[in-house]
C-alpha positions, 0 to 999 in steps of 0.5 A: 270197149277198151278204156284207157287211163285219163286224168282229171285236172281239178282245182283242188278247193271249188267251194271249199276254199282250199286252193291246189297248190302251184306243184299241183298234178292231174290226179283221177278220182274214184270211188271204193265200194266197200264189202257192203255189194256182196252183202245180201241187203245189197243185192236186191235190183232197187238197192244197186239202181239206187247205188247206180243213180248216185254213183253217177250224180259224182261223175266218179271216172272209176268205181273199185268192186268186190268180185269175191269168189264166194259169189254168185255169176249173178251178183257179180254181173249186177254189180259190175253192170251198176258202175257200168250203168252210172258211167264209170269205169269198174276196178274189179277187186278180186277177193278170196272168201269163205262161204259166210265172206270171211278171208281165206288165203287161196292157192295160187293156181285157183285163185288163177283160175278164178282170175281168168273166169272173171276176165272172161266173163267181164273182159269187155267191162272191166279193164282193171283187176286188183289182186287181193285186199290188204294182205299186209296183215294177218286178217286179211291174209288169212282170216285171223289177225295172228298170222304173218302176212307173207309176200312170198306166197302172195307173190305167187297167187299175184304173178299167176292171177295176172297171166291168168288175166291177160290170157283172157283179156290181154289189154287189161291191166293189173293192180297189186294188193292194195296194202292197209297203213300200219306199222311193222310187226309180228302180223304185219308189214307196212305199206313200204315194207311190203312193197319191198318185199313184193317187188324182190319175188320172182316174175312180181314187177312184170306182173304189176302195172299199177301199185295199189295202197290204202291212206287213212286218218288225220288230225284235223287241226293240222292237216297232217295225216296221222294215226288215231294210235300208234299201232295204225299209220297213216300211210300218206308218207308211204304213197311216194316211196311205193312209186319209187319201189315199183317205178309204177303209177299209185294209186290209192283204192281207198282213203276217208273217215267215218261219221260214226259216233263214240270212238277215236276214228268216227268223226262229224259230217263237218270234219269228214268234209274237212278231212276229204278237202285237206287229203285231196290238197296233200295227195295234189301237192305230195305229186305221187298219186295218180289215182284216189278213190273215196271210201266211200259213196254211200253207207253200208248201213244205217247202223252207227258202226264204223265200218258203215258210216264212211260215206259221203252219202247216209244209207238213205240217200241223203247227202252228207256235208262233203258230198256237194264238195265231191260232185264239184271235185269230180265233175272238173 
């Protein structure tokens, strides 16, 4: 069945008192799951139902997914038939990974053809695809951080990936890479940048019905979204220049913090809640996010790493301090 775009009206702070500003817009929230569902530990039938169950206590209207090629058709379909079972609507994000899941730069007409087996497979599933992840920087573009990111080239694989798709499901609809927030640099461009660049290459804004960004971090104190140093912007300030350079909807595939420990960018259950609140208030008022998904709903991992901790939701099942904050967000 074909889905179509609705947004959720929400009041900014139920429960939280924050309240939404009077310039207040419709905005749709989601979830990002991270690379945690190609992970094997994550596979197994009891792991997805139990992701599945939560996911649907939310009501989040979407759910973003890893579809990478360097996993199997099974995985695939378990994982999409996951957000399908809790009643949400999958963005399949498509990756390109090595064998042991590091990020390979593929050729245009492979990952095209990848693209177009995806479509076929899922098409009555899924009718978003969002092309590559983060490919403003060099570790995403080609697994090494010493690489400059190039628009030139992902503008290729991003054009043929979305006639490939739409050959295949012609209603679907086409996500660019969601950009990571940083700065300008010799391996890497900022979200602005990056757009920029994109949107100059042959056959790009035809191919693009939605902008895709990433916005992280924020001092808590302020509200400002902010960078933990100087070299990682937050990319909040970006959101509204990528409308005016695409004249597409944005929508952010991922923002949140981590509940980790001993770092600058972990954080306390309290402050991730405040975090989630605050962003969700400036995201309303700044007006130019139609979508935002939460990184995200569940831990990857009991681990006290970062990259395992973003979640409103600890690896066991028990809810953090911001998940009550969330059901009601979502569930207006």
């Amino acid at each position: 069945m074909r889905h179509f775009l609705v947004v959720v009206v929400v009041a900014v702070g139920l429960a939280a008192g924050v309240q939404a500003p009077a310039s207040a817009v419709s905005v749709a929230y989601g979830f990002s799951l991270g690379g945690e569902v190609i992970a094997p530990g994550w596979m197994t039938p009891q792991r997805l139902a139990e992701l599945s169950t939560i996911l649907k206590g939310f009501g989040p209207r979407y759910v973003r997914v890893e579809i990478s090629t360097a996993e199997p058709y099974a995985q695939q379909a378990a994982t999409i038939s996951a957000v399908r079972n809790s009643g949400a609507i999958p963005v399949a994000l498509l990756t390109s990974r090595s064998s042991n899941l590091a990020a390979t730069t593929p050729d245009p007409q492979s990952f095209a053809d990848f693209a177009k087996s995806v479509a076929q497979r899922f098409g009555g599933s899924v009718d978003y695809y969002e092309i590559l992840n983060e490919v403003n920087t060099g570790a995403f573009w080609a697994g090494s951080p010493y690489v400059a990111p190039d628009p030139v080239e992902y503008g290729k694989i991003l054009v043929a990936s979305s006639a490939a798709v739409k050959a295949a499901d012609p209603g679907a609809k086409i996500l660019s890479t969601s950009p990571a927030p940083t700065g300008d640099g010799l391996f890497s461009q900022s979200p602005t940048t990056w757009y920029r660049n994109l949107w100059a290459q042959p056959g790009v804004p035809a191919a693009v019905d939605i902008a895709g960004t990433h916005v992280y971090w924020m001092d808590y104190g302020t509200g400002a979204l902010r960078a933990p140093d100087t070299n990682e912007p937050s990319g909040f300030g970006a959101v509204s220049s990528i409308k005016t350079i695409t004249a597409r909807p944005v929508w952010v595939t991922e923002t949140g913090v981590s509940t980790c420990s001993g770092s600058d960018n972990c954080t306390t259950q309290a402050d991730q809640l405040s975090y989630l609140q605050k962003a969700v208030g400036l995201f309303s008022s700044q007006g130019a996010a139609s979508a935002v998904f939460f990184y995200t709903a569940q831990d990857a991992s009991p681990d006290d790493t970062r990259e395992y901790r973003f979640g409103v939701v600890d690896y066991n099942g028990v809810d953090k301090l911001a998940a009550p904050w969330i059901r009601t967000l979502m569930h207006q």
